[in-house]
N, C-alpha and C positions, 0 to 999 in steps of 0.2 A: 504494500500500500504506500504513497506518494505523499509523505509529510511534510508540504509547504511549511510549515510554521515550524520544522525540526523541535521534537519533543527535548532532547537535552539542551537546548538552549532555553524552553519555555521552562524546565522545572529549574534550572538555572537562577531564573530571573524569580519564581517563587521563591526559591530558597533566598535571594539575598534580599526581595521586595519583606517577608514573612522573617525574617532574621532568625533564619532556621539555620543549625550547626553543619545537619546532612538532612537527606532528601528522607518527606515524611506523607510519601505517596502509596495509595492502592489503586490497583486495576478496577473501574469496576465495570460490569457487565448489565445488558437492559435486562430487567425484571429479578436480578439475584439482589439479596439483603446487602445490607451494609454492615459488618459489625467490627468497627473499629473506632479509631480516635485519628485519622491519619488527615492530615489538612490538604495535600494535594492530591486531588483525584482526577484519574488517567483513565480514558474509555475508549476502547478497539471496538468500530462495528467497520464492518463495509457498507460504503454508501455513499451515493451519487453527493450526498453535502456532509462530509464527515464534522468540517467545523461549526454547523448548526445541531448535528446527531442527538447531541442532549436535549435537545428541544421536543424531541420524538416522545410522545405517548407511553413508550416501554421503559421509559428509563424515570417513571414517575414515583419509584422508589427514590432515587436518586436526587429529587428533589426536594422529596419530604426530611432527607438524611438534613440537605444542605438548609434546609427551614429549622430545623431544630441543632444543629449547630452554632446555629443564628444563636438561638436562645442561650447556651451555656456559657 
């Protein structure tokens, strides 16, 4: 798959934006839980708009995680 936006430069830029020591990322996938504490989150699908993909319906687990993250 064709990462315009190159992933190690973008958690890069999270770790020094987030003043994180090392990288504090999970993968996550549309419809699977979330059960962690991990600030940067990384998601693989295929698809014609990879850099809107979160916006997709399946991954509305994934929003409720980032909604209550909010909260802590």
């Amino acid at each position: 798959m064709k990462d315009s936006f190159n992933v190690h430069h973008q958690i890069a830029n999270c770790i020094m934006l987030m003043d994180l020591t090392e990288p504090d990322t999970i993968v996550v996938q549309p419809g699977k839980p979330i059960h962690c504490g991990d600030h940067i989150l990384i998601r693989i699908i295929l698809s014609r708009w990879p850099d809107s993909s979160t916006l997709f319906l399946q991954f509305e687990i994934l929003w409720k995680y980032m909604l209550m993250a909010n909260d802590k």
